[in-house]
C-alpha positions as CSV (number, residue, x, y, z in Angstrom):
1,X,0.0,0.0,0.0
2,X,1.8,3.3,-1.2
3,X,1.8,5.7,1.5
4,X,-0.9,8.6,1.2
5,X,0.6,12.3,0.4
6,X,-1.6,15.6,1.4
7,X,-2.8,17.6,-2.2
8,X,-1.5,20.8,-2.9
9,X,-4.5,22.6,-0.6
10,X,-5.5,20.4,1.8
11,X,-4.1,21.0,5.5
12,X,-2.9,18.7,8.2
13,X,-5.7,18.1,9.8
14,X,-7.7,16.6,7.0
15,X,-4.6,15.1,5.4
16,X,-4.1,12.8,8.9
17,X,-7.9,12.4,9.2
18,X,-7.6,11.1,5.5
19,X,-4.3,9.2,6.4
20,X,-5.7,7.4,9.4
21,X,-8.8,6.2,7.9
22,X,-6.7,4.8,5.0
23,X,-5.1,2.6,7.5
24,X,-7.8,1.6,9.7
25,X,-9.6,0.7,6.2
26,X,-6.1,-1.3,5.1
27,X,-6.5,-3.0,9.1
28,X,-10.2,-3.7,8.5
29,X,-9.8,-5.6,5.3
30,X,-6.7,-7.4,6.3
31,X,-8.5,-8.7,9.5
32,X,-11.3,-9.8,7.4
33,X,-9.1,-11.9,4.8
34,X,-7.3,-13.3,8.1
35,X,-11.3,-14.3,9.3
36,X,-12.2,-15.5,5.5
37,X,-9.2,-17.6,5.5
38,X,-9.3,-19.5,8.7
39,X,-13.4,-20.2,8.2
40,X,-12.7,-22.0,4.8
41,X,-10.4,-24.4,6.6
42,X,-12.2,-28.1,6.4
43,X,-12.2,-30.4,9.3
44,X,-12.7,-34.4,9.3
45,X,-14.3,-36.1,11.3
46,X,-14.9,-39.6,11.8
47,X,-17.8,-42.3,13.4
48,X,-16.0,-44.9,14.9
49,X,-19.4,-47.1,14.3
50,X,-20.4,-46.5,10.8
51,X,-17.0,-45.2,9.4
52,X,-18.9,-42.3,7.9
53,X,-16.3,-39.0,6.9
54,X,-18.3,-35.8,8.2
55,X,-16.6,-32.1,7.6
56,X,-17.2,-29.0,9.4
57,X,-15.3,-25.7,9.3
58,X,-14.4,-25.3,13.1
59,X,-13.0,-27.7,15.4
60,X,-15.1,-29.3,18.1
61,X,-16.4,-31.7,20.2
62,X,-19.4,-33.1,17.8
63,X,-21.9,-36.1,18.0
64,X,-24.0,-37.8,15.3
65,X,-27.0,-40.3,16.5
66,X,-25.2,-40.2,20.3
67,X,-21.8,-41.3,19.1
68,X,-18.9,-38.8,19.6
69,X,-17.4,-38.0,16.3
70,X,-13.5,-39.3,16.1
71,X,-11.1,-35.8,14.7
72,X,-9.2,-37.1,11.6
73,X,-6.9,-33.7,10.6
74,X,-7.9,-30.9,8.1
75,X,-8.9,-31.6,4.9
């Protein structure tokens, strides 16, 4: 991101105002990319009983028909 430069007439009040939002914008979109990126992850998991593969996108503690479902990694 090139770094922002005040115009000819603007004074330095505005041109920080304009400067700060710039970054909190820049902080704001990389946070969400960070979010976006760790929600698509993929996570197996297994029952022991039927062998079925189930995914979900967050790690937990999960059950299907009472059984606890068995973590098997990241897809």
């Amino acid at each position: 991101m090139p770094l922002p430069t005040p115009s000819k007439n603007e004074n330095e009040s505005d041109f920080r105002k304009k400067s700060k939002s710039l970054f909190e914008k820049a902080d704001e979109e990389y946070q969400a990319s960070m979010c976006e990126e760790e929600s698509s992850a993929d996570y197996k998991y297994r029952n022991p009983k039927t062998g079925e593969v189930f995914t979900y996108t967050r790690r937990g503690l999960y059950k299907k028909d009472g059984v606890v479902l068995v973590y098997k990694g990241k897809t």
